[in-house]
Every structure is written in structure tokens, then in C-alpha cells.
C-alpha positions in Angstrom: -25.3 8.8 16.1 -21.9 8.2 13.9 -21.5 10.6 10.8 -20.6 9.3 7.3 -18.3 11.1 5.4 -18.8 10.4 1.5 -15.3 9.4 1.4 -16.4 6.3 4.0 -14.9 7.8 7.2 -17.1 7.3 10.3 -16.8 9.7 13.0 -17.9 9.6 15.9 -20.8 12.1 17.8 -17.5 13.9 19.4 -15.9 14.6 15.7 -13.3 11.6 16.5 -12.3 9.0 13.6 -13.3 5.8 14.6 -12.6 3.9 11.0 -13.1 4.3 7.4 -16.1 1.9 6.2 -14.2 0.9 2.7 -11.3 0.1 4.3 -12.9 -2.0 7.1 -15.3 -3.7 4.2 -12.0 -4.4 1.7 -10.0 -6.0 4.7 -12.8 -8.3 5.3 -13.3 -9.7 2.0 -9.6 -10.2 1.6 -9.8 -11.9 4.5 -12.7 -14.0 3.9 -11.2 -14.5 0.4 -7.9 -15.1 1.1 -7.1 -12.6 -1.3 -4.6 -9.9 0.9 -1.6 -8.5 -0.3 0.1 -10.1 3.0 -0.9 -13.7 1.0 0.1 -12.3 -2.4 3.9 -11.7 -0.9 4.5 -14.9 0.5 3.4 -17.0 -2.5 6.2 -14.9 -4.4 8.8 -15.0 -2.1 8.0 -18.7 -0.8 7.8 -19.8 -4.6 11.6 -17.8 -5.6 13.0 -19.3 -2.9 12.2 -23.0 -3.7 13.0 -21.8 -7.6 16.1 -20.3 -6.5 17.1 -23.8 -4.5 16.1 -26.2 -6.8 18.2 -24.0 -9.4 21.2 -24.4 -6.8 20.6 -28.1 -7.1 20.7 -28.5 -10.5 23.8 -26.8 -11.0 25.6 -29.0 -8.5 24.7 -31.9 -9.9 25.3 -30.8 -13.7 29.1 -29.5 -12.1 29.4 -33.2 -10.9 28.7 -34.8 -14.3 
């Protein structure tokens, strides 16, 4: 039988670390949720990048007026 640490480690009956439970149960609601910080990133970066080139835009065609 797997022991629970208080800290939500599981180990295993040979003393290994097989995973900790709040970990495992976070990644799967972000995943369900589509709330991870992998998501989070790229709406930043995706969203600065098509700020930064519509910015780019805008300035060449104010230089050309």
C-alpha cells in the first residue's frame, strides 16, 4: 500500500517517490481549465508581438504622410 506524506508525496511500499498528489491534482485542473502558466505566456507574448507590429505599421504609414 502507497504512503501519504502530509505534504502530498506518495511513496511507494519500497520508500520510492512515485508523485506528489497536489501537484498531479493542480496540473489537471489547469489542464482541464485551460488555466496553465504554459497558456498564460503565450497570450503575452503572442499579443506583444501583434501590438509591437501593428505599432511598426503605424509608424510607416504616419512617416509616409
Amino acid at each position: 500500500m502507497d504512503r501519504r506524506e502530509p505534504n502530498g508525496d506518495i511513496y511507494a511500499p519500497d520508500g520510492k517517490k512515485k508523485y506528489n498528489d497536489k501537484e498531479l491534482a493542480a496540473r489537471i485542473a489547469g489542464d482541464l481549465t485551460g488555466n496553465t502558466t504554459r497558456a498564460r505566456w503565450s497570450y503575452w507574448i503572442v499579443g506583444s508581438l501583434t501590438a509591437f507590429t501593428l505599432l511598426l505599421v503605424g509608424f510607416k504609414y504616419w512617416r509616409r504622410a
